[in-house]
C-alpha positions as CSV (number, residue, x, y, z in Angstrom):
1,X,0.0,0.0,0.0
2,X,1.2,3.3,-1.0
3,X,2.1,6.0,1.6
4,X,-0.7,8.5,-0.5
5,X,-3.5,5.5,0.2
6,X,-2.8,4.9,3.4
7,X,-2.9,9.0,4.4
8,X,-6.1,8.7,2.2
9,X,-7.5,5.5,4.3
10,X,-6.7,7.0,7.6
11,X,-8.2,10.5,7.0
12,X,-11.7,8.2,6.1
13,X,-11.1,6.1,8.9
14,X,-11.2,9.5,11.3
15,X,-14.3,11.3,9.3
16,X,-16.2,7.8,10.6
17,X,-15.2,8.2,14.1
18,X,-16.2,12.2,14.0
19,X,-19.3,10.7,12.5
20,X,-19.9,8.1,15.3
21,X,-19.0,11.1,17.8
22,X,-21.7,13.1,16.9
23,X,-24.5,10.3,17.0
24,X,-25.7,8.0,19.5
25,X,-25.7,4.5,19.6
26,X,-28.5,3.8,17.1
27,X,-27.0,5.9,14.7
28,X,-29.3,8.9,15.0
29,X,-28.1,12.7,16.2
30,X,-28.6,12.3,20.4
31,X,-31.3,13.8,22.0
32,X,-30.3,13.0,25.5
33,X,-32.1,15.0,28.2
34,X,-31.7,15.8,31.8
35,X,-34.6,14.8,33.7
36,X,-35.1,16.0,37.5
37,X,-37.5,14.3,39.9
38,X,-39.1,15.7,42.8
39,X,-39.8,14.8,46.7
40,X,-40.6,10.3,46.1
41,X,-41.2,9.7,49.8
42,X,-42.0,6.2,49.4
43,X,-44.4,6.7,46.6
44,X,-43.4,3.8,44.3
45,X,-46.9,3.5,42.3
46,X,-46.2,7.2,41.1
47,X,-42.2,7.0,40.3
48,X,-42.7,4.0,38.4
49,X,-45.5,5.9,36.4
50,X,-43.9,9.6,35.8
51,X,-41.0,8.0,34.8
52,X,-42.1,6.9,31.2
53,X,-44.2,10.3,31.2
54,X,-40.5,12.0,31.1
55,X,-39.5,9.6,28.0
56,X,-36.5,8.6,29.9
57,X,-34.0,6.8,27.9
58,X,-31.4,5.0,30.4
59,X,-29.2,5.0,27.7
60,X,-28.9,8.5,27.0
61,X,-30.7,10.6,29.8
62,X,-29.0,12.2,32.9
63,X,-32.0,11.4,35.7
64,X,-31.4,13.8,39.5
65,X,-33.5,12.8,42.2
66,X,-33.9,15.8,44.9
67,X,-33.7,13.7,47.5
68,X,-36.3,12.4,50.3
69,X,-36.7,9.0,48.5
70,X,-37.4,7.4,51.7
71,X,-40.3,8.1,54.7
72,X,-44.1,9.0,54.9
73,X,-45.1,7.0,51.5
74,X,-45.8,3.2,51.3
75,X,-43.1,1.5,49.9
76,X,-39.4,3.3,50.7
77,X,-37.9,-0.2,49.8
78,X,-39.5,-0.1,46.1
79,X,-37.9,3.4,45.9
80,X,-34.5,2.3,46.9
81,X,-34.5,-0.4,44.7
82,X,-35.8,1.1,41.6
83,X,-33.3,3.5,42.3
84,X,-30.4,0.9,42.4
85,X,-31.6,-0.8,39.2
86,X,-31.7,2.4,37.6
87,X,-28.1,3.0,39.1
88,X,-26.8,-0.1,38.0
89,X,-28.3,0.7,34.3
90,X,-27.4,4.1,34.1
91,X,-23.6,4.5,35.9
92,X,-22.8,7.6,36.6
93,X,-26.0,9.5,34.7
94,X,-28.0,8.9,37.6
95,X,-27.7,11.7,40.6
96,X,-29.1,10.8,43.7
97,X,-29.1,14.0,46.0
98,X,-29.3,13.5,50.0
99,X,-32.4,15.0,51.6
100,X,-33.3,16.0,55.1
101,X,-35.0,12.6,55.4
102,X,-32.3,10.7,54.3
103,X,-29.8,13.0,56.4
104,X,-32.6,12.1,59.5
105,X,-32.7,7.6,59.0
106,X,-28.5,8.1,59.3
107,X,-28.6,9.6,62.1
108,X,-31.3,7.6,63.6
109,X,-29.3,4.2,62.4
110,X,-25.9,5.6,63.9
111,X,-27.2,6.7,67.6
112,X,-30.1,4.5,67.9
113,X,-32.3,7.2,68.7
114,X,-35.6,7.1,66.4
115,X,-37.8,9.8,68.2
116,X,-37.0,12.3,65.5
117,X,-37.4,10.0,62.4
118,X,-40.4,8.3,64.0
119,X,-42.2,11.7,64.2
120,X,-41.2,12.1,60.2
121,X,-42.0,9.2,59.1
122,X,-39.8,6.6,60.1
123,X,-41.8,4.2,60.9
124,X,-43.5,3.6,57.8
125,X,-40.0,2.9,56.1
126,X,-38.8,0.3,58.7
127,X,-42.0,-1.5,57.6
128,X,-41.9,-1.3,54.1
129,X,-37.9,-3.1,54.7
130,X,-39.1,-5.1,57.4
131,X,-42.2,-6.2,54.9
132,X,-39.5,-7.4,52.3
133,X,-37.2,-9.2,55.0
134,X,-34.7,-6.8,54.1
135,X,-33.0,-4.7,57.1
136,X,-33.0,-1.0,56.1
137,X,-29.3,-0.8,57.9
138,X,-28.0,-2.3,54.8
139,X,-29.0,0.2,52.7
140,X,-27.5,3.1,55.2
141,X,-24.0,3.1,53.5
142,X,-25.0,4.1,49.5
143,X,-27.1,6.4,51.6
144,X,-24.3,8.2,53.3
145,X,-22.7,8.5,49.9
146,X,-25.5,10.7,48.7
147,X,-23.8,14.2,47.5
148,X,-25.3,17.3,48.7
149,X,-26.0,19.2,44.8
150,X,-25.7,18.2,41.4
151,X,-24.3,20.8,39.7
152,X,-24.3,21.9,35.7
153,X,-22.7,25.3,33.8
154,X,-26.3,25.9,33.6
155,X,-28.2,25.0,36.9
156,X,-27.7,24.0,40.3
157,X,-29.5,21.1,42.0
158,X,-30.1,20.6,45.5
159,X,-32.6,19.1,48.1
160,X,-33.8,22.6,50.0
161,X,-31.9,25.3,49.6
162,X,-28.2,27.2,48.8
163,X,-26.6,30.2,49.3
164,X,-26.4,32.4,46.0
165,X,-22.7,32.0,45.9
166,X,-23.0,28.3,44.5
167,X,-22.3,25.3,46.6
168,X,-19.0,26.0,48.1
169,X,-20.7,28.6,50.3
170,X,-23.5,26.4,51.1
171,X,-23.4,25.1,54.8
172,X,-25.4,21.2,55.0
173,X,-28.3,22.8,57.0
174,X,-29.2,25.1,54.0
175,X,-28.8,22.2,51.7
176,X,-31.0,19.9,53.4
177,X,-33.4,22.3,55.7
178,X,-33.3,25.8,53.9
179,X,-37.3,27.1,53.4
180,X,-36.6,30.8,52.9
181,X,-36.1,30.5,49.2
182,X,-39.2,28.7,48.9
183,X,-41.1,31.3,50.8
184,X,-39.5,34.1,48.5
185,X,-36.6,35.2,49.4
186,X,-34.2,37.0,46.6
187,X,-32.0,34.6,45.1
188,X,-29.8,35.9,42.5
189,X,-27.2,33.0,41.9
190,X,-27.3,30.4,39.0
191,X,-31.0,28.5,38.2
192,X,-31.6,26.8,41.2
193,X,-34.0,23.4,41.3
194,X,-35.4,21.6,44.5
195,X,-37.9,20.3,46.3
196,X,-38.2,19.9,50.1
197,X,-41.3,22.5,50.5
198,X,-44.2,21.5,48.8
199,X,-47.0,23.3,46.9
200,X,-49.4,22.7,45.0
201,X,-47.6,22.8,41.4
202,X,-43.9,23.4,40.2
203,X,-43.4,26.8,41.4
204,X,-40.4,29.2,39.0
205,X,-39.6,32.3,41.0
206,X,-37.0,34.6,39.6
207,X,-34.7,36.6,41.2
208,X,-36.6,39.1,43.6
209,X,-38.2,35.8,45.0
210,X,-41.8,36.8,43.0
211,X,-43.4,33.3,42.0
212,X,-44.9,32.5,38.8
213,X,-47.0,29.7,36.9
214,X,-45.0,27.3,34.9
215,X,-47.9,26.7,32.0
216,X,-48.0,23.7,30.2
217,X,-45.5,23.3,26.9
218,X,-42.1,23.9,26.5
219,X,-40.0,27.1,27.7
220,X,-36.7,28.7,27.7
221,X,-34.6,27.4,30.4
222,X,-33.8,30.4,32.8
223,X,-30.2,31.0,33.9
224,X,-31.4,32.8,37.3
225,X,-34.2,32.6,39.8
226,X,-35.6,29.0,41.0
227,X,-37.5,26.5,40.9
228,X,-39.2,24.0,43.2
229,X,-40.1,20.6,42.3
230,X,-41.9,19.4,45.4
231,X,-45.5,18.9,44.6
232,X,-46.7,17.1,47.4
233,X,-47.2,13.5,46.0
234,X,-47.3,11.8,49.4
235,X,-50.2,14.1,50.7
236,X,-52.2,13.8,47.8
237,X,-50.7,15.5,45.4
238,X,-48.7,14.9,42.4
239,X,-45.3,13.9,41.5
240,X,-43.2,15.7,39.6
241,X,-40.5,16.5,37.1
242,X,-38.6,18.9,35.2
243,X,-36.8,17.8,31.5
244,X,-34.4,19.8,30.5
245,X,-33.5,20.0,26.4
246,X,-31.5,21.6,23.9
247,X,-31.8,24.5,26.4
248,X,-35.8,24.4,27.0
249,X,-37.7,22.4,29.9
250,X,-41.4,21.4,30.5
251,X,-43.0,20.1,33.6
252,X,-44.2,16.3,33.8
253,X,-46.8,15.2,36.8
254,X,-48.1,11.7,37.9
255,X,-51.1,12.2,40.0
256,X,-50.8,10.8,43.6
257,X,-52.6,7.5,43.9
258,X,-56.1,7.9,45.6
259,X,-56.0,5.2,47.2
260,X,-53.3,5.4,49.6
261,X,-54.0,7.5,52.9
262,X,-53.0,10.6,53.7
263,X,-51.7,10.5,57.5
264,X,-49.3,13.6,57.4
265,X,-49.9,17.2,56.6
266,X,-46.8,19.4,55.3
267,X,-45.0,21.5,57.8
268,X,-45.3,24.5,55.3
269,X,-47.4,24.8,51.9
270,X,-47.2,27.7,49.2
271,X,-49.2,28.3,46.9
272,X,-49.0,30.8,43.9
C-alpha cells in the first residue's frame, strides 16, 4: 500500500469516528435529556409511572432525584430499589441528591435514637424493609454517599436550599433544611431546582423571589431565579418532574394514587 492511500485511508477512517461522535448508539443525532425528579417519599406506584411520562431513555438521559426517596409514603424499599436498578443501568448519569429525610434515618441508624425520624415518618420505612425481609441498615451506607447538589454550567441542584454563591458557600443545613427561598426570598445565583417545600404545582420564581406559573409546553430554560419541584405526591398530590433539552424544559406530573392514605400534613405549603 502506498504511503498517498494509506494517508487517504486514515483520513476516512477518522471522518467515521467524528461521525460516530456526533451520533448515538442507534446511529441517529442524540437527543439526550436531563430529567429532574421531585420529593418520592416512598411513593413507588407514582415514580414507576412519571418515569415513562419524562421519555427517559437509560441509555442517553441524565436522571437527579432531589432527595427524600425514603419516609411518609408506602413502599421506601420499592424506591431504593428502583433507584439501584436504575443506578446499576445508568452509571454515573443517575444523581441521587441527599435529603433531610435521608440526612434524619442516618442519624437515627448511627445513635439509635428514632424519636425524631419516627415523628417524620420513620416508621412507615422500617416496615416497608421489614415487609420485604430486608433490614433498612443495609442500605444506610450508599445512603451516606449521597452528595449534597448536582451541579451543571447551567443549573444547580439541591434538596432545599443554597446560598447564591454556588455550593462552596453552602453550609449542609441550607442544603437539606433551607425554606426561605421557597417562601421568597431573593435569590440571585445560578438556576436553582429543588424540592423539600411543597406546593401545589412546580413553582419558578425569579430573582426578587416573585413566584410565577409554569404553564403547560415547553419554555426557555432560565439562567437565574428557582424553581421548586416538590409537589406534594405523598399528601395527595402529584409527583413531579422537570426535562431539561436543547436549552428548554417542561414540567411532567403523575397524580398521587387515591387510594393510599394521607396520615401527614406538610410542615409549610405555598401556593401561587
Amino acid at each position: 500500500m502506498s504511503f498517498c492511500c494509506a494517508i487517504l485511508i486514515s483520513i476516512k477512517n477518522a471522518a467515521k469516528a467524528l461521525r460516530r461522535l456526533q451520533k448515538g448508539q442507534k446511529g441517529k443525532i442524540s437527543m439526550a435529556k436531563t430529567i429532574i425528579v421531585g420529593d418520592i417519599h416512598g411513593c413507588l406506584k407514582e415514580f414507576q409511572a412519571l418515569l415513562p411520562l419524562t421519555g427517559l431513555d437509560e441509555q442517553e438521559d441524565t436522571l437527579v432525584i432531589l432527595g427524600d426517596i425514603i419516609d411518609r409514603g408506602p413502599d421506601s424499599y420499592g424506591v431504593l430499589r428502583k433507584i439501584l436498578r436504575l443506578k446499576a443501568k445508568m452509571g454515573g448519569r443517575l444523581h441521587c441528591i441527599m435529603g433531610n429525610h435521608e440526612d434524619m434515618a442516618i442519624k437515627a441508624i448511627q445513635t439509635n435514637d428514632r424519636v425524631h425520624w419516627n415523628r417524620n415518618g420513620g416508621g412507615k420505612t422500617r416496615k416497608s424493609f421489614f415487609k420485604h425481609k430486608d433490614p433498612f441498615q443495609r442500605y444506610v451506607g450508599y445512603l451516606e454517599e449521597l452528595p449534597l447538589y448536582y451541579e451543571t454550567d447551567a443549573f444547580l441542584c439541591v434538596h432545599a436550599g443554597a446560598a447564591e454563591e454556588g455550593p462552596k458557600a453552602t453550609d449542609r443545613h441550607t442544603f437539606l433544611w433551607d425554606r426561605e427561598i421557597a417562601g421568597g426570598r431573593p435569590y440571585g445565583g445560578k438556576l436553582l431546582i429543588f424540592g423539600h417545600t411543597s406546593a401545589d404545582q412546580a413553582v419558578y420564581r425569579d430573582e426578587k423571589g416573585r413566584p410565577a406559573q409554569i404553564l403547560k409546553g415547553d419554555h426557555p430554560l432560565p439562567k437565574k431565579g428557582s424553581i421548586c419541584l416538590d409537589t406534594g405526591c405523598v399528601y395527595g398530590g402529584r409527583l413531579s418532574a422537570m426535562v431539561i433539552e436543547k436549552g428548554t424544559f417542561h414540567i411532567c406530573s403523575q397524580e398521587a394514587a387515591k387510594e393510599e392514605p394521607i396520615s401527614h400534613q406538610p410542615p409549610e405549603k405555598y401556593k401561587i
